[in-house]
Gaussian input, Z-matrix of N, CA and C with variables (Angstrom, degrees):
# hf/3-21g

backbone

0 1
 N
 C     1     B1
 C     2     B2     1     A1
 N     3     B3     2     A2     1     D1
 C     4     B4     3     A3     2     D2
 C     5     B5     4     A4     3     D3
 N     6     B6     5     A5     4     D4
 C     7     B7     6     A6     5     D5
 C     8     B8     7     A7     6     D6
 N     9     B9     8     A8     7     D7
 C    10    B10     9     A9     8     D8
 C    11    B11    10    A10     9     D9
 N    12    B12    11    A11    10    D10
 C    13    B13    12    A12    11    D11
 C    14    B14    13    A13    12    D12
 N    15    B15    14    A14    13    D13
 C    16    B16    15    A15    14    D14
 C    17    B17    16    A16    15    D15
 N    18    B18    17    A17    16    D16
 C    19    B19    18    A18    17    D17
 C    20    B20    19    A19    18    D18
 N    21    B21    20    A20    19    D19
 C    22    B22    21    A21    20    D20
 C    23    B23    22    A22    21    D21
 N    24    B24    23    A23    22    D22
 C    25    B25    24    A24    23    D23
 C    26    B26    25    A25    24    D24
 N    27    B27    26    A26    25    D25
 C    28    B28    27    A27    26    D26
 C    29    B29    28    A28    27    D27
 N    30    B30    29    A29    28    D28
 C    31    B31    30    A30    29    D29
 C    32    B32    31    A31    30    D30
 N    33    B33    32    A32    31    D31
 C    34    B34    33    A33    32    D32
 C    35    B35    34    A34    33    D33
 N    36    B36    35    A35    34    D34
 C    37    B37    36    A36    35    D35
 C    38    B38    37    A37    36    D36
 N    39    B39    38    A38    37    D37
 C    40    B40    39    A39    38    D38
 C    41    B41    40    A40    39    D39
 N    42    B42    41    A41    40    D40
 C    43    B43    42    A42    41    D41
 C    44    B44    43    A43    42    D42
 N    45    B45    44    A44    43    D43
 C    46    B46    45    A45    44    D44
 C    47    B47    46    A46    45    D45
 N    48    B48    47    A47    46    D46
 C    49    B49    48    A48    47    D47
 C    50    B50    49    A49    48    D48
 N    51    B51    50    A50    49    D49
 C    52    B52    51    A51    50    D50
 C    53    B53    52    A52    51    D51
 N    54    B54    53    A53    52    D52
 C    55    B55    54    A54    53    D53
 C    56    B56    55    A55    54    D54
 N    57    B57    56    A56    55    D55
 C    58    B58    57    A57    56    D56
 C    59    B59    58    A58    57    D57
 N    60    B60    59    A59    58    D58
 C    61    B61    60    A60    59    D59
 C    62    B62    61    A61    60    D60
 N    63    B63    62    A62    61    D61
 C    64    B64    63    A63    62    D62
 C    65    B65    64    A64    63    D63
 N    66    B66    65    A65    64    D64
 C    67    B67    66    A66    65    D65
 C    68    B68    67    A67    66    D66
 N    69    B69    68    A68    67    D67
 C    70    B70    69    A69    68    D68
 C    71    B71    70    A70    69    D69
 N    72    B72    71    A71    70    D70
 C    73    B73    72    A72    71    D71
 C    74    B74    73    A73    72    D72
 N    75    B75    74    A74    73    D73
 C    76    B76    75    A75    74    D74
 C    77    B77    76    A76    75    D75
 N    78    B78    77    A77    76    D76
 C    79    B79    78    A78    77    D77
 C    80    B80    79    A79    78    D78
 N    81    B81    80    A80    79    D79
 C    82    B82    81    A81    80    D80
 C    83    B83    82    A82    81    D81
 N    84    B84    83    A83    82    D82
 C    85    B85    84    A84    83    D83
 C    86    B86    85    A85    84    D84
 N    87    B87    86    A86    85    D85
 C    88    B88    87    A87    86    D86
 C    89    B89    88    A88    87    D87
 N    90    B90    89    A89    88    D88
 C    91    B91    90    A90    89    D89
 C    92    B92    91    A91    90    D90
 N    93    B93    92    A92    91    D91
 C    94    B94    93    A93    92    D92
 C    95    B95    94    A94    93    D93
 N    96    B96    95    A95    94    D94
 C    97    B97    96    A96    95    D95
 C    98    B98    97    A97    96    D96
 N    99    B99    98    A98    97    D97
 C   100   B100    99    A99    98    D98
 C   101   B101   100   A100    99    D99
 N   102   B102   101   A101   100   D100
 C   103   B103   102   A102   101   D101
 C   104   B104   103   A103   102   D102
 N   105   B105   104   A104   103   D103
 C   106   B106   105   A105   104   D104
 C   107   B107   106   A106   105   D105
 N   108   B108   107   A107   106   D106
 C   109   B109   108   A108   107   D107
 C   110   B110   109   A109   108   D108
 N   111   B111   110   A110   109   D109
 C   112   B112   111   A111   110   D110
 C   113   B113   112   A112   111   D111
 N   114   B114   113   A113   112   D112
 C   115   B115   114   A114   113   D113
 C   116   B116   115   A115   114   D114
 N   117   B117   116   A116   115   D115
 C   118   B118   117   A117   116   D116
 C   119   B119   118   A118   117   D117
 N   120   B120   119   A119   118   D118
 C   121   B121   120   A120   119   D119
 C   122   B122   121   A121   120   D120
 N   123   B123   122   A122   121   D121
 C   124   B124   123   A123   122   D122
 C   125   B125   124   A124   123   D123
 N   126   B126   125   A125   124   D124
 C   127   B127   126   A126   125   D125
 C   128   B128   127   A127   126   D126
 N   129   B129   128   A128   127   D127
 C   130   B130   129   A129   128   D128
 C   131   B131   130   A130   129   D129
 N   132   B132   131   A131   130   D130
 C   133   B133   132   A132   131   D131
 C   134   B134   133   A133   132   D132
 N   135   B135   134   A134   133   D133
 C   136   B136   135   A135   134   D134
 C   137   B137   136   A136   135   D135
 N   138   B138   137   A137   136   D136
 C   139   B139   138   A138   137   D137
 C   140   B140   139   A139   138   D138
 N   141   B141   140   A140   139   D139
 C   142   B142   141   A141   140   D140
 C   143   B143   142   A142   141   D141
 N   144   B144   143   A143   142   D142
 C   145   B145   144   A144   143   D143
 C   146   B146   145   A145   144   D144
 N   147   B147   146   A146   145   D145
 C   148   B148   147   A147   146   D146
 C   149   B149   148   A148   147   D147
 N   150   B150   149   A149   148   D148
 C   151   B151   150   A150   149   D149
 C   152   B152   151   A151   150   D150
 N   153   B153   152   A152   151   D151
 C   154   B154   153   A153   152   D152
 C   155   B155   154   A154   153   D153
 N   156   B156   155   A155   154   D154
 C   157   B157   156   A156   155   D155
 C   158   B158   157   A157   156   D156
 N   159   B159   158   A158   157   D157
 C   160   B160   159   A159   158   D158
 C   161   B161   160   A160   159   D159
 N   162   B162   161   A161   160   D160
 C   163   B163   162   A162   161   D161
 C   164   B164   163   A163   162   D162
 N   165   B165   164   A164   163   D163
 C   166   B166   165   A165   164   D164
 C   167   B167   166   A166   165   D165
 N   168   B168   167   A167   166   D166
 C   169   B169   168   A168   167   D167
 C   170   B170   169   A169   168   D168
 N   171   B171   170   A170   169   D169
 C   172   B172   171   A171   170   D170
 C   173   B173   172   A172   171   D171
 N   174   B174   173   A173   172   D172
 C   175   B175   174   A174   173   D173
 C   176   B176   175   A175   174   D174
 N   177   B177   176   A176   175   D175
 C   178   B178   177   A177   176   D176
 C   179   B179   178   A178   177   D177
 N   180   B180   179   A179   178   D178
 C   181   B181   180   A180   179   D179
 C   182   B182   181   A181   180   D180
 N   183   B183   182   A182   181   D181
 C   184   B184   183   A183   182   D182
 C   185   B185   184   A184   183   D183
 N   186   B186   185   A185   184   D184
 C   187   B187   186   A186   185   D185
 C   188   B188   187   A187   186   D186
 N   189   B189   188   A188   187   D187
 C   190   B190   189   A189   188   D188
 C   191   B191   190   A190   189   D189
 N   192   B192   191   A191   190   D190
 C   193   B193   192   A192   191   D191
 C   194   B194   193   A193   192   D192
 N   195   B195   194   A194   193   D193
 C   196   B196   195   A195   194   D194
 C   197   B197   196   A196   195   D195
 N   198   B198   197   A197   196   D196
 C   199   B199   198   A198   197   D197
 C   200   B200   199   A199   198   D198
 N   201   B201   200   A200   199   D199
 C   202   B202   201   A201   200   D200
 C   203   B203   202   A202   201   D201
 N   204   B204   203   A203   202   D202
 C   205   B205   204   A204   203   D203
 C   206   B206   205   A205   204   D204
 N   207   B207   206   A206   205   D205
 C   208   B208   207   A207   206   D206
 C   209   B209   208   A208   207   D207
 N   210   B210   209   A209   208   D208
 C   211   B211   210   A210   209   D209
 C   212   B212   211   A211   210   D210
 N   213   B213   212   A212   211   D211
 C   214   B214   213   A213   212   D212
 C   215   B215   214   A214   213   D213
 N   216   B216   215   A215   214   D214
 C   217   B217   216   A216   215   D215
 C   218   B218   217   A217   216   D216

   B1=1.4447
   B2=1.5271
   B3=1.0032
   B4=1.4019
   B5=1.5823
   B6=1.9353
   B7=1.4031
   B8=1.6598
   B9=0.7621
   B10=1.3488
   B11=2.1912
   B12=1.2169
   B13=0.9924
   B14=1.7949
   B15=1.0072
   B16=1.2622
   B17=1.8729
   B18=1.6022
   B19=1.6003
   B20=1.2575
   B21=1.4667
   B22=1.5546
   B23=1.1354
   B24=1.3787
   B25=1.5893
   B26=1.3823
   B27=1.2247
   B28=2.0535
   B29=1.6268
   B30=0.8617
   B31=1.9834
   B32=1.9388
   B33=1.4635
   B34=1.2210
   B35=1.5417
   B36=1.2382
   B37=1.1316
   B38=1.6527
   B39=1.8175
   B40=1.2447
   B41=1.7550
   B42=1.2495
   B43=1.7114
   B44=1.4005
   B45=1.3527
   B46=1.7006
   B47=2.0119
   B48=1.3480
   B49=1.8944
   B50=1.7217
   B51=1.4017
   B52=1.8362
   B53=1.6837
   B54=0.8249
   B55=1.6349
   B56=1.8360
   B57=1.9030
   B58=1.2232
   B59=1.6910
   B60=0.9738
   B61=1.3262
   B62=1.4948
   B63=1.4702
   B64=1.4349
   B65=0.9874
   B66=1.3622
   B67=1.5765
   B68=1.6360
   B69=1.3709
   B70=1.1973
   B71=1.4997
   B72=1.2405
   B73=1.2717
   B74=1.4613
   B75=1.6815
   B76=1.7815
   B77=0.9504
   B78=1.4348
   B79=1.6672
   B80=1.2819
   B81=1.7943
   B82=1.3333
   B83=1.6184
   B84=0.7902
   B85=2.0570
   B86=1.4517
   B87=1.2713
   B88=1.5348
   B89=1.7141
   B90=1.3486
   B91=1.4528
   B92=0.9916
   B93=1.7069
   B94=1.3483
   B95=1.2336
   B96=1.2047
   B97=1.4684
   B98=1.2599
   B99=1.7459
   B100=1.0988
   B101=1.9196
   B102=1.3745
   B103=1.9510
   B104=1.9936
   B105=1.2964
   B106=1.4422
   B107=1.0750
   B108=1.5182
   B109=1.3577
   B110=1.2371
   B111=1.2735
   B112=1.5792
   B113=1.7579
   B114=1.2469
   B115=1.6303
   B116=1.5225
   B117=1.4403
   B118=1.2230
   B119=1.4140
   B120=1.1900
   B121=1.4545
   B122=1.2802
   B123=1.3396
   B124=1.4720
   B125=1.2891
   B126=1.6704
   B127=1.4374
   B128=1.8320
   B129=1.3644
   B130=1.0970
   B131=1.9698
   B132=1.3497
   B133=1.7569
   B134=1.8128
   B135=0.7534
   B136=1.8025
   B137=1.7671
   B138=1.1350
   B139=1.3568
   B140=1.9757
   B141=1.2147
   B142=1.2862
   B143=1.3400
   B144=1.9956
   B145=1.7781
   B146=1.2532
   B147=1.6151
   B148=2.0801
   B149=1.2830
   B150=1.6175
   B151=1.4106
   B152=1.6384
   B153=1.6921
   B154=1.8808
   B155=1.6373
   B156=1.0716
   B157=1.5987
   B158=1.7720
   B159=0.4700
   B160=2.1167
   B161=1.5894
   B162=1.6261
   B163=1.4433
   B164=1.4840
   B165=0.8802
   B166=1.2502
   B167=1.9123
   B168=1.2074
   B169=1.3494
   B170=1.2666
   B171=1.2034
   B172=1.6917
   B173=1.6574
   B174=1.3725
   B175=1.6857
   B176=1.4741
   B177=1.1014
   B178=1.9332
   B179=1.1127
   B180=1.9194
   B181=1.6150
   B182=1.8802
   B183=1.4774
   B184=1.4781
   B185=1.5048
   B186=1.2751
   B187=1.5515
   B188=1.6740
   B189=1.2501
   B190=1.9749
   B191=1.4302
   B192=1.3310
   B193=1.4339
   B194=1.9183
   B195=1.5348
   B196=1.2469
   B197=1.3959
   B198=1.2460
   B199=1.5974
   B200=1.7828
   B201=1.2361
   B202=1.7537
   B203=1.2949
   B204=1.1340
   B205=1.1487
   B206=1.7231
   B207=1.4473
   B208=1.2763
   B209=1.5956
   B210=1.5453
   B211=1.4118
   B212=0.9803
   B213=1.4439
   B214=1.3960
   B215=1.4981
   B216=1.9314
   B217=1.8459
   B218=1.3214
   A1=111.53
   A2=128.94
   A3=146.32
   A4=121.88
   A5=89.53
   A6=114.55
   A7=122.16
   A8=111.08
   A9=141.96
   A10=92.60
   A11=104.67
   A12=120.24
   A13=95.58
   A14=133.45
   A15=147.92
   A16=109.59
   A17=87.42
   A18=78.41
   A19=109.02
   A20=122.22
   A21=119.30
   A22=81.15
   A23=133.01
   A24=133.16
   A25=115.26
   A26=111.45
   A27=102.70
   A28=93.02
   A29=126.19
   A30=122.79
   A31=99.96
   A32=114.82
   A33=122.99
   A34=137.09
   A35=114.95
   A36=122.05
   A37=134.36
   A38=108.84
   A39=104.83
   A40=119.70
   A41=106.10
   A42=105.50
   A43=119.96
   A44=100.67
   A45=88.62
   A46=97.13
   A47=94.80
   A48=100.95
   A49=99.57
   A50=90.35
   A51=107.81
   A52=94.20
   A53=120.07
   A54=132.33
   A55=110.87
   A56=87.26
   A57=96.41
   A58=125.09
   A59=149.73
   A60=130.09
   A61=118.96
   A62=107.58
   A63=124.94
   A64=119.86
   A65=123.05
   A66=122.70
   A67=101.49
   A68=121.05
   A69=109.99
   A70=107.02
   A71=115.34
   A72=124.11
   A73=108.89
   A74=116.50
   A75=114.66
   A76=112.47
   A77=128.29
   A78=131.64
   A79=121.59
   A80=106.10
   A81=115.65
   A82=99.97
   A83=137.41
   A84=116.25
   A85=102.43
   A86=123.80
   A87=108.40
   A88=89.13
   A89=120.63
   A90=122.94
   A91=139.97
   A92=131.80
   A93=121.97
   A94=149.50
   A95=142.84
   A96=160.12
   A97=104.08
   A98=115.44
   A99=118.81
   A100=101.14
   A101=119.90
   A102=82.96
   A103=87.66
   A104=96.94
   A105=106.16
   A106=125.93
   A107=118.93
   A108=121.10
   A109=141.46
   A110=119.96
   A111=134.79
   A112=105.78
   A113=122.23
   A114=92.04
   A115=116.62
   A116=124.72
   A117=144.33
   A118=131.97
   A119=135.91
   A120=133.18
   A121=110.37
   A122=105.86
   A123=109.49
   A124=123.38
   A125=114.73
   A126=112.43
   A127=103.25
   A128=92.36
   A129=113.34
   A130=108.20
   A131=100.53
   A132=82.00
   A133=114.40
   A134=115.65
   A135=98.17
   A136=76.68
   A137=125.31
   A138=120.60
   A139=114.04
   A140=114.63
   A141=129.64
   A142=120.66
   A143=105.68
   A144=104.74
   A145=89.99
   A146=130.47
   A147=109.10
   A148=83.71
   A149=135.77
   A150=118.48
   A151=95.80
   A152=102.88
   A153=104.88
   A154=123.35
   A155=106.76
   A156=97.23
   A157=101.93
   A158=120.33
   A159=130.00
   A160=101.22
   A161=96.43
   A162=125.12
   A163=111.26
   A164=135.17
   A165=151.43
   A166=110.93
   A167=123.29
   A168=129.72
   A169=130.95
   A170=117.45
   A171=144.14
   A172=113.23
   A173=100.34
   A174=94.69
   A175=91.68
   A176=105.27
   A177=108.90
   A178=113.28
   A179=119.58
   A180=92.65
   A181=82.83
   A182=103.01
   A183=101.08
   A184=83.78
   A185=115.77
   A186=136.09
   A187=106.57
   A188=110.61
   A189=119.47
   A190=91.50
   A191=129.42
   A192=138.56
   A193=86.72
   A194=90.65
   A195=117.37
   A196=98.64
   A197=118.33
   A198=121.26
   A199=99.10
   A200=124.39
   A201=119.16
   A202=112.86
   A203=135.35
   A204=141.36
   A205=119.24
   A206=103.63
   A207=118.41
   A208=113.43
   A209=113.62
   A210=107.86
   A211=92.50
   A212=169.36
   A213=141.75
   A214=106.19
   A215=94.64
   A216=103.39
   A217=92.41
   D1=-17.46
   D2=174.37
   D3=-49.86
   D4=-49.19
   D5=164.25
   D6=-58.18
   D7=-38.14
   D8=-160.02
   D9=-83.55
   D10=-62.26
   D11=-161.16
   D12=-70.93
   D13=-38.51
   D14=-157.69
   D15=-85.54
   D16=-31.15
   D17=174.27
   D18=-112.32
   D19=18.33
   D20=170.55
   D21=-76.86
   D22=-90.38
   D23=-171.84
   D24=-12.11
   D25=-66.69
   D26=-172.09
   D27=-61.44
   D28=-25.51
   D29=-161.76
   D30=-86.44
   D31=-2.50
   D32=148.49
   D33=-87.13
   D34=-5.17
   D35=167.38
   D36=-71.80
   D37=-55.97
   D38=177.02
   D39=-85.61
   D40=-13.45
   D41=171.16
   D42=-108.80
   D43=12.21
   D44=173.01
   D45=95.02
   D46=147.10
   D47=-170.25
   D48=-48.72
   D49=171.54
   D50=-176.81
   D51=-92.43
   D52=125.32
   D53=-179.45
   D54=-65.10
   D55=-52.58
   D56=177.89
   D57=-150.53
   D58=146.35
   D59=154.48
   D60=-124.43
   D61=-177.05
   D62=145.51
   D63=-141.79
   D64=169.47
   D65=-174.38
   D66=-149.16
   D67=144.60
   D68=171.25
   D69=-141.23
   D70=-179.84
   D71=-167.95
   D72=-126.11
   D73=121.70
   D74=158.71
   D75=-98.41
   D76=129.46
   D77=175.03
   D78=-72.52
   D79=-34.22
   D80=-176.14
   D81=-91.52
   D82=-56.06
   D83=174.78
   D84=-57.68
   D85=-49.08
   D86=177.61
   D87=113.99
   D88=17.24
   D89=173.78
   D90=-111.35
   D91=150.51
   D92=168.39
   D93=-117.82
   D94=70.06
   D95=-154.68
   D96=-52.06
   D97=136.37
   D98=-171.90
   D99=-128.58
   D100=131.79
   D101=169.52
   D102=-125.39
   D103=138.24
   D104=169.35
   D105=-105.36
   D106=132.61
   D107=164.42
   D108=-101.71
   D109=101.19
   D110=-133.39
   D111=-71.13
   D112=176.86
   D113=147.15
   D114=-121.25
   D115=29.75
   D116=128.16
   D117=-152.75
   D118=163.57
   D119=-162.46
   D120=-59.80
   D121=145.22
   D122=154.75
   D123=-94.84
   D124=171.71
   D125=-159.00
   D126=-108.55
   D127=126.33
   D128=-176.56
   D129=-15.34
   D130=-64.40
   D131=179.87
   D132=-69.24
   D133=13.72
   D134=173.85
   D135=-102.53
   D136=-92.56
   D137=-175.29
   D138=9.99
   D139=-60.84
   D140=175.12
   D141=-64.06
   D142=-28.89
   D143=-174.31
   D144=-74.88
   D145=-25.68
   D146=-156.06
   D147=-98.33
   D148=-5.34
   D149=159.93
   D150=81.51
   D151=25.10
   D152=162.12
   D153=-100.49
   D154=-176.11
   D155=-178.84
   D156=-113.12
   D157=106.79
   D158=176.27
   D159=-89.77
   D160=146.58
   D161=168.13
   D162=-146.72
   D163=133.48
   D164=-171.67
   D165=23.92
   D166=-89.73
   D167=151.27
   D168=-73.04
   D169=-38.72
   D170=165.67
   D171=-34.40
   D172=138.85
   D173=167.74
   D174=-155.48
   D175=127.51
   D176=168.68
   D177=-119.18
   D178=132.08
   D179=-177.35
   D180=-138.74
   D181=-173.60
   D182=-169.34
   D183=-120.03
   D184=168.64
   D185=162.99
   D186=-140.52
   D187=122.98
   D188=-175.40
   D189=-87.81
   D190=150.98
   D191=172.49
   D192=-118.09
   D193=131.76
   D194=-173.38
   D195=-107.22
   D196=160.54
   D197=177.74
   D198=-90.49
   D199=-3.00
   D200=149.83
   D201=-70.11
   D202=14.90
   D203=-168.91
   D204=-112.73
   D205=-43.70
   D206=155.58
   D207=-18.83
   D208=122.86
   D209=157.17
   D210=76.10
   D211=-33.57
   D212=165.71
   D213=-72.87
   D214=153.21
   D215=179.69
   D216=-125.18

């Protein structure tokens, strides 16, 4: 969650704070879905560098939990 937590923060910098999110957790893929709510859009190429999908304010991106992952906080 750290991960997770670490790039909401940088993902507040170039568009202005996150208004809102959620994040959830799959046990069985081993994944974690995030959707953010910006407080204005981002531009199509950053959208593409974190490799999320954006809609208007919206940004959803996935994070895979790897078993290197284990045991770190």
């Amino acid at each position: 969650m750290d991960a997770v937590r670490s790039a909401i923060v940088r993902l507040c910098a170039p568009s202005g704070p996150v208004k809102s999110y959620a994040v959830s957790f799959d046990a069985t893929r081993q994944a974690v879905s995030c959707f953010l709510e910006m407080k204005s859009p981002m531009l199509e190429s950053e959208v593409r560098e974190l490799d999320a999908c954006g809609f208007g304010n919206g940004l959803c991106l996935e994070f895979a939990l790897g078993s290197d992952s284990a045991g770190t906080s």
